[in-house]
N, C-alpha and C positions, 0 to 999 in steps of 0.2 A: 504494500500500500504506500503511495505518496505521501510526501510529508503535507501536501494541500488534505488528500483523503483524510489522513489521519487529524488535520486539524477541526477539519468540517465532523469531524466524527465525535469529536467531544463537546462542538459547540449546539449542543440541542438540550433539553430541557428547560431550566430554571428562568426565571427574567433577569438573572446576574448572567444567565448563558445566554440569553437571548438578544440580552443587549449588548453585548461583546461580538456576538455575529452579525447582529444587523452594521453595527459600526465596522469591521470589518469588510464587510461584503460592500456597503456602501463607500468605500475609501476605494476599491480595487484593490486591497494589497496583501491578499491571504497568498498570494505564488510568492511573497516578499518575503515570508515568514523564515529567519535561519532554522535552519534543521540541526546545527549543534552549535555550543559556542564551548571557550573555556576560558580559562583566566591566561593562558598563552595568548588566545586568539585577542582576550582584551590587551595583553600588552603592544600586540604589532597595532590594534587601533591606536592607540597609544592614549586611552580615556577609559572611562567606563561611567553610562548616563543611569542616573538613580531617577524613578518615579518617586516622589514624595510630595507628602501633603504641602501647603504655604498656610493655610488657617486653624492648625489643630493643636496649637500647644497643651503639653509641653513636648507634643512628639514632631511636628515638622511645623514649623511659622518660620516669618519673615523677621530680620531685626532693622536696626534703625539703617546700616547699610545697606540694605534689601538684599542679605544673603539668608540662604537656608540654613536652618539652624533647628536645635531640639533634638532630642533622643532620636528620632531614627537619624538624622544627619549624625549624630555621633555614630553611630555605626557603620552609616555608609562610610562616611572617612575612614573609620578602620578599614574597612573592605578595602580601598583603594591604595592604602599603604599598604595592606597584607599582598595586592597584585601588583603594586609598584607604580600605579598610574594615578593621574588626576581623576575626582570625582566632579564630574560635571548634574548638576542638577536641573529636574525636570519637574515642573509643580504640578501635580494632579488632583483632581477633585477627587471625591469619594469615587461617585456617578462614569468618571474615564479612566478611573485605574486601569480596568483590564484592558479596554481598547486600547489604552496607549503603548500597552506590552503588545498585547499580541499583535500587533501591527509595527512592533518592530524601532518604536518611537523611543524605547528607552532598553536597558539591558536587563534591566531588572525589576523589582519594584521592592521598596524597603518603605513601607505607608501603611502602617496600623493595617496589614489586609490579615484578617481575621481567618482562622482556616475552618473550615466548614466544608463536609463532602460534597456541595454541588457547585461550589469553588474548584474543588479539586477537579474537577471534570474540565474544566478550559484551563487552570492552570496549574502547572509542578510548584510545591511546596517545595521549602527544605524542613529543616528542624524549627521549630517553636524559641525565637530570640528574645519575646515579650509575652506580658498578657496582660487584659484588662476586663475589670468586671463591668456586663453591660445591665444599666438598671436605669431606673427612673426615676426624673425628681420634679420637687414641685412646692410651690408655698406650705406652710405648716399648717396651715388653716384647709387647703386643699384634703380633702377626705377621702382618701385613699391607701386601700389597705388586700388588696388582692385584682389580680387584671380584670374581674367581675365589674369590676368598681369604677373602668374606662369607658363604660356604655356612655356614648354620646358627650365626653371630651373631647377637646382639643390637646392633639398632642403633638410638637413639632420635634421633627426628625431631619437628619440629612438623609438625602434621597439612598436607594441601597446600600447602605449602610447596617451593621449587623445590629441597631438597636432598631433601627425602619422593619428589617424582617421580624425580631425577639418582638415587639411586639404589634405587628400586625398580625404575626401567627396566635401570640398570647391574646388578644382584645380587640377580635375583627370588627366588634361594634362602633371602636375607636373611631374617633373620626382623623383621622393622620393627615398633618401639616407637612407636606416634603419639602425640601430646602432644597439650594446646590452644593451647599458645604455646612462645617460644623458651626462655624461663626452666623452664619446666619441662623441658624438656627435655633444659637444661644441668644442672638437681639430679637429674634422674637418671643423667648420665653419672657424675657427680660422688659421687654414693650408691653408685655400682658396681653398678646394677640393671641395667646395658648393658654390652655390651663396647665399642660406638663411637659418637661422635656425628656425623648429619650435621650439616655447619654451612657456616659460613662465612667469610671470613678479617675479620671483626672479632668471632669470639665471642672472641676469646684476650683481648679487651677486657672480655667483660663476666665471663668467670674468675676473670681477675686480681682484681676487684673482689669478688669471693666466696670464692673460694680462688686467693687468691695463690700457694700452695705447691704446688701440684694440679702435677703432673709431666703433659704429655702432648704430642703432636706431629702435625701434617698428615701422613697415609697416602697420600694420595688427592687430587686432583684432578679436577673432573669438564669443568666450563667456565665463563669467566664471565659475569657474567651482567647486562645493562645493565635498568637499572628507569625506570621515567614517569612523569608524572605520570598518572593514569587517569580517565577521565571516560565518562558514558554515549555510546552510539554516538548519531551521527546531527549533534552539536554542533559543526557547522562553526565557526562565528565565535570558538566559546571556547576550541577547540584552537588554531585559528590566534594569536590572542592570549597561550595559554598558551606556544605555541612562540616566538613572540616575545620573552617574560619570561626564557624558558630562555637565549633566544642572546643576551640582554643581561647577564644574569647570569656566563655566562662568560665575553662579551666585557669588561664592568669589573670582573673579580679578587674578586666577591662568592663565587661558586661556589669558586675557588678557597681564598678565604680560611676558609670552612667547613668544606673538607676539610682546610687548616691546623690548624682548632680542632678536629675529632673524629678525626680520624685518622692526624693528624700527617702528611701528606704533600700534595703538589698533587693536581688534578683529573685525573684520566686524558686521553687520548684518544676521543672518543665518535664511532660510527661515523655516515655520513651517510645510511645506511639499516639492513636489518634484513631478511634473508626472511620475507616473508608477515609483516608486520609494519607496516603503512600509517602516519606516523606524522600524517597528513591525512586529514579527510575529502572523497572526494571530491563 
């Protein structure tokens, strides 16, 4: 089977898969797709371009000289000194993560992308470098106390995002506010155009930073949620290497000392597998 076949072959189900093939197919440029890469082939590029978020601290934003910056930029830069080249940066919404991979736009993608099996069907995982609990919050006076409880709220989300799915699957009564990013999101909870927002347990981070005074509290809890780094399927050698990077970074206290600097606490525990979640290919 062609590397076209085999791409068209995973891009079917989900609306996370559906919108990675319409964007694709609408571009032209599924015959563009590399069928392997590795960290050799990034040195003769002589770069290597990271998809990252620009509105999500404290994992990818912008600083006052308009570079990328935040936990996943920390990482990426290690990647890039671990392969010896410059890391060139590529800002991505939630909504064109995958398209901009699979179409070839960027090398990789290092952006809070959350691993869930019908992820895994358009894109290769590696091993689990982060995680985050997705849950939901909301003023104190808000009366909310099980997804039952969502009938007929407003609740604003970034669009495909894994707090958009957590709970539109949990509170389809919900009435769901989609956004293009997480920043918007949060000025709307924050304008009182919503009654909740989905989120995550470092938005209180990026609040604080906005409305320090903003009263609100975790309701909700859905699951958490371990993220990879994400590459096109089929790239044996580059995942293995990328896996490699990952388990040396936790083994010398780099990983850890990152999650020191954006979120003030150590590295979790990351599991050694995932259902339906390969983090090889085989």
């Amino acid at each position: 089977m062609s590397m076209m076949s085999k791409t068209r072959a995973v891009l079917k189900g989900t609306r996370w898969v559906r919108s990675a093939a319409i964007a694709m197919m609408g571009l032209g440029l599924l015959a563009n797709v590399a069928e392997a890469q590795s960290f050799e082939e990034l040195r003769k590029n002589g770069k290597i371009v990271i998809g990252i978020q620009g509105e999500n601290p404290p994992w990818g934003f912008v600083d006052g000289s308009n570079q990328s910056v935040g936990f996943d930029a920390d990482v990426a830069n290690l990647l890039g000194k671990k392969i010896g080249v410059p890391v060139e940066f590529e800002r991505v919404a939630v909504a064109n993560r995958i398209p901009a991979l699979m179409t070839g736009k960027v090398d990789a993608l290092i952006a809070v992308m959350g691993m869930y099996a019908d992820r895994a069907k358009v894109v290769q995982f590696t091993k689990p470098y982060s995680a985050i609990d997705i849950i939901l919050i909301a003023k104190p006076e808000t009366a909310i106390k099980a997804p039952e409880d969502l009938k007929g709220l407003r609740i604003a989300v970034a669009r495909a995002s894994a707090q958009d799915k957590a709970i539109t699957a949990a509170a389809p009564e919900a009435t769901m506010q989609r956004f293009d990013d997480d920043s918007t999101a949060i000025q709307a909870f924050l304008a009182g155009q919503v009654d909740a927002l989905g989120a995550n347990n470092t938005y209180n981070l990026s609040i604080a930073k906005v409305a320090p005074d903003s009263k609100f509290e975790t309701k909700l809890q859905f699951n958490r949620q371990y993220n990879g780094i994400s590459v096109r399927p089929g790239q044996k050698q580059y995942v293995e290497e990328l896996n490699a990077f990952i388990d040396e970074i936790r083994a010398n206290g780099e990983l850890k000392a990152i999650y020191e600097r954006w979120l003030g606490e150590g590295s979790p525990e990351f599991p050694a597998s995932l259902p339906d979640i390969p983090f090889t290919v085989n």
